[in-house]
N, C-alpha and C positions, 0 to 999 in steps of 0.2 A: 832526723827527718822533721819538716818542718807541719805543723798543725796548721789543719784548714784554718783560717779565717772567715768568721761569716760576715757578711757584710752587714755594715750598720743600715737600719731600716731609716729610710726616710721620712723625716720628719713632716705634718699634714701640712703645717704654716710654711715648710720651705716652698710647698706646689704654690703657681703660680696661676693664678685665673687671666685668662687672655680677653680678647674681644670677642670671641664666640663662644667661649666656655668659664663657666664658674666651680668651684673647688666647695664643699662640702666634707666635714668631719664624715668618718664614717658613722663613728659612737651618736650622729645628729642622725642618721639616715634609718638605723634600726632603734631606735628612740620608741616609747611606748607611751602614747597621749593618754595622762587623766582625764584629761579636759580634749574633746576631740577640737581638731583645727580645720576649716574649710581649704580650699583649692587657693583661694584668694589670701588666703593667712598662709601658707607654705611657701607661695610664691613671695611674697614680701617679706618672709623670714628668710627667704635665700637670696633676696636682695641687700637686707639689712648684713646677711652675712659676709656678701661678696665689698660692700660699700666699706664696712671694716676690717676688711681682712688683711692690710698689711702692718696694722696694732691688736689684730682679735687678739692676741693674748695679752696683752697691755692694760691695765688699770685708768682708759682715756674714758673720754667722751668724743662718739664719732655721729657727724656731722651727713645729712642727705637730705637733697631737693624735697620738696614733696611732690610734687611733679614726678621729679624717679620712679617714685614709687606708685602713683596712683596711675602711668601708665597710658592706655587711652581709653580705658573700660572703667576705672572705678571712681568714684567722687571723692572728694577731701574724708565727707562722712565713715564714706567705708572702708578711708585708710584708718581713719581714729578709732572705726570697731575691730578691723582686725590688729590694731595695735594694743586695743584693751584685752579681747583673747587673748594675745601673746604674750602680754605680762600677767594674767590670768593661769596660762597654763601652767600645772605642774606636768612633768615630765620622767620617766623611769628610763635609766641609760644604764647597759651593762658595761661594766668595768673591772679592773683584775686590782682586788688591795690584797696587799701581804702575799700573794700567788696564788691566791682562790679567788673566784668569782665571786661578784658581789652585785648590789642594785643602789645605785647614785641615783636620790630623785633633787632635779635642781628645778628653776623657772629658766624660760628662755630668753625672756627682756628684763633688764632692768629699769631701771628710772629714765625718763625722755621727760623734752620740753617737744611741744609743737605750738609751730606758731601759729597762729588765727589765724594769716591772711594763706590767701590762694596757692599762693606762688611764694608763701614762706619756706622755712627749713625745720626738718626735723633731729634733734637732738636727743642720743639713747647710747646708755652703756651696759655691755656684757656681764652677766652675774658673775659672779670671783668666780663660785664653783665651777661653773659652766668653764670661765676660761681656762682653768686646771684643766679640765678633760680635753677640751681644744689642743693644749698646748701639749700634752700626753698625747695628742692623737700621731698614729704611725699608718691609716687605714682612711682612704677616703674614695669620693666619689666624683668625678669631674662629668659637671653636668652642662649641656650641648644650653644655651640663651635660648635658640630658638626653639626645641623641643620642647623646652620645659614650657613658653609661655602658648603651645603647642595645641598641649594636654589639655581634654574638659572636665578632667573628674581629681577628686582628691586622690582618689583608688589608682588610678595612670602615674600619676604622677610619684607616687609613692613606691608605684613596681617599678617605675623608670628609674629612679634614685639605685635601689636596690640591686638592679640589675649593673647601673652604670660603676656601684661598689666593688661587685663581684666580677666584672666582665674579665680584667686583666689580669685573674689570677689564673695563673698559670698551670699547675697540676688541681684543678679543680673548675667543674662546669654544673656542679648541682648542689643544694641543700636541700635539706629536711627542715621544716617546722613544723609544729603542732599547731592542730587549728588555732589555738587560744593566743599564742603567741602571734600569729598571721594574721587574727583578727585585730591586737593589741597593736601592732605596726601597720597595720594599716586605717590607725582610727577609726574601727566601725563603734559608734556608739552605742554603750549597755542597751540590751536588747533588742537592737535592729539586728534583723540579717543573721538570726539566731539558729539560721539548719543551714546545714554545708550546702544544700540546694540552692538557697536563699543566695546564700551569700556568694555563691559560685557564677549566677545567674545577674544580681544587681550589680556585683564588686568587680569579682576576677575575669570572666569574660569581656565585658568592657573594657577593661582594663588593659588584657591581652591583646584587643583589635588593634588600640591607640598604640600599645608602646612596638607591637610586632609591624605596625605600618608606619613609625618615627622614626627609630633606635637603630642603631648602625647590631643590634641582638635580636637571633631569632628566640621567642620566649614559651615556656609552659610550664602550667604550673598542673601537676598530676594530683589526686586523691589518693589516700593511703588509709585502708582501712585495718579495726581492730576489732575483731568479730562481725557484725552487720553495721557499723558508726565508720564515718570517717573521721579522724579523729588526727590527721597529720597530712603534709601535701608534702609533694616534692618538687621544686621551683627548678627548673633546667634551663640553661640558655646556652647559645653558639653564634657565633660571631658569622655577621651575613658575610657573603662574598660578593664581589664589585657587583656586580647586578643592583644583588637586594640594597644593597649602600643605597646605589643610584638612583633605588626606585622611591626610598625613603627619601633621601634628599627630594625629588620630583614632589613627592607628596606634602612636606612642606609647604610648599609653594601653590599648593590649592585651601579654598576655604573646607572647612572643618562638616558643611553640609554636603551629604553623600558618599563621608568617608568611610562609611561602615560597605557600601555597597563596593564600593572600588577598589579596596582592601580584600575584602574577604569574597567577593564576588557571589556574596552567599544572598542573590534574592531566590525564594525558592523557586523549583521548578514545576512547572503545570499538574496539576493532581490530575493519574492516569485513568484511561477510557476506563478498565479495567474495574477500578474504586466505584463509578457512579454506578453500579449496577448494585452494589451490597449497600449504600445507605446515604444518605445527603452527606455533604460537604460539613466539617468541622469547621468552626471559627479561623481563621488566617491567624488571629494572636494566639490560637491555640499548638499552631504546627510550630508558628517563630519558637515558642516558647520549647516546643520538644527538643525543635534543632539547635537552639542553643544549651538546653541541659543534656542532652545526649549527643556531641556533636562526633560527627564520622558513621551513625545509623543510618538508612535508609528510613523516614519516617513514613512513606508510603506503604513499606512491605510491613511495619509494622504495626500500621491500620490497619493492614487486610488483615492481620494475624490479630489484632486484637477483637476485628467485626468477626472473625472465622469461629474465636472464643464464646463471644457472645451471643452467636447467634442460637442458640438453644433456651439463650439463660432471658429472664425479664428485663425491658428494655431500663435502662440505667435514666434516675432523674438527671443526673446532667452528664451526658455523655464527654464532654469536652474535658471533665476534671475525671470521669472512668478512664478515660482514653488515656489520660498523661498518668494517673496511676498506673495501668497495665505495662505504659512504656516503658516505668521505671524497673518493675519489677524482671519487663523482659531484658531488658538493661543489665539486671546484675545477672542475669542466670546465663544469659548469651555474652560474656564481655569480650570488648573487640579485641 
């Protein structure tokens, strides 16, 4: 009887990046910055990447415009600071040596010429290490041209990659990370963004709107606690169906101001007759702020149930930060 054969995995260098899409190592996508990189250094390292990708594993010098790369937004200047970053950065990539796990830290640029003039060229090659891992790579990421230069935040751009890694695997539509790890891939720098609220609030929700109104994946990423800490998420996504495709594609096609409103249709609605009788109106960036840290609540019944608390007890010096405290806590005890 004849033994299964498994099929040999495809190698990263054999994908091909076309005119609408660029190929991405996956070991480049779950990558863990020492040195964080802005939105503007990610994108120019996935151009540098796509520019050499059919020698990336090669011992060359590859050769781009600078014009390529600086696009219609950035200056000469701020290709030469995000090219100093990127030879700057150190990097931690996970890796399997000898059949365990391990952590390869390499740089991501190596040595480049650039020329002085406007409309010179720029010259840079791949660190050896680096292209071992490339050339090892069987896991990647094919990423959409126009989405990625899409994206306004490094946080988007970084779930989109991730997502666009994991979309085609087939008996599998979730992971788990630990916050520390989640914050490590997604370059938040030492000590920004230091409580799962924080970080939930500046990072991941932004993040969510952009890549759930771009991405051909609908995305979430859930909180997973370890006694009262969050302290791990769970990253889920599903593949839209022709609709959501189409409505993404459409949205493309619009500028980047009012996409948070047309997306998520979330301007809030009229505070009820009902509210003005228990107490004045709370700040507007007080409610945005609820409904994005507790979103799927009722934050109006959740006023009234906070005024309903309070109204026995002494009036609070700043009501607006009582309020978002009470919400929190009604949050964990009522979960949706």
């Amino acid at each position: 009887m004849a033994k299964d054969v498994k099929p040999k995995p495809v190698r990263t260098v054999e994908a091909r990046p076309n005119a609408d899409t660029l190929v991405k190592p996956g070991e480049l996508v779950d990558l863990v910055e020492v040195t964080p990189l802005t939105l503007a250094d990610r994108r120019i390292y996935n151009q540098l990447l796509e520019n050499a990708w059919d020698a990336i594993d090669k011992p060359v010098t590859h050769v781009i415009s600078k014009g390529d790369l600086r696009g219609s937004h950035n200056s000469n200047d701020r290709v030469g600071e995000s090219i100093e970053r990127l030879m700057a950065c150190i990097v931690k990539v996970r890796i399997t040596r000898d059949g365990a796990p391990a952590i390869e830290r390499v740089q991501l640029l190596g040595g480049n010429i650039e020329s002085s003039r406007r409309d010179g060229l720029f010259e840079y090659e791949i660190p050896t290490r680096l292209r071992k891992i490339i050339k090892d790579s069987t896991v990647f990421a094919r990423l959409q041209r126009e989405v990625m230069f899409a994206l306004s935040s490094k946080y988007a751009l970084t779930l989109y990659e991730m997502i666009q890694k994991r979309g085609k695997l087939r008996w599998r539509s979730s992971e788990r990370f630990s916050l520390e790890d989640l914050r490590g891939i997604l370059g938040v720098p030492k000590g920004k963004l230091t409580s799962w609220s924080n970080l939930k609030l500046r990072a991941i929700e932004p993040a969510l709107v952009e890549v759930n109104a771009l991405s051909d994946y609908v995305v979430s990423v859930e909180p997973i606690k370890t006694g009262r800490r969050v302290t791990h998420v769970e990253l889920r996504w599903w593949a839209k169906d022709a609709s959501g495709t189409a409505t993404a594609e459409r949205e493309l096609q619009f500028s980047k101001v009012g996409r948070k409103q047309r997306t998520q249709g979330d301007t809030l609605p009229a505070r009820p007759g009902w509210l003005e009788a228990r107490g004045q109106a709370l700040r507007s960036e007080t409610y945005e702020t609820a409904r994005l840290r507790h979103p799927g609540f009722d934050i109006y019944h959740v006023e009234g149930e906070w005024r309903a608390w309070a109204k026995d007890r002494a009036p609070a010096t700043d009501p607006d930060k009582a309020f978002l405290a009470f919400f929190r806590t009604f949050a964990e005890r009522n979960p949706l």
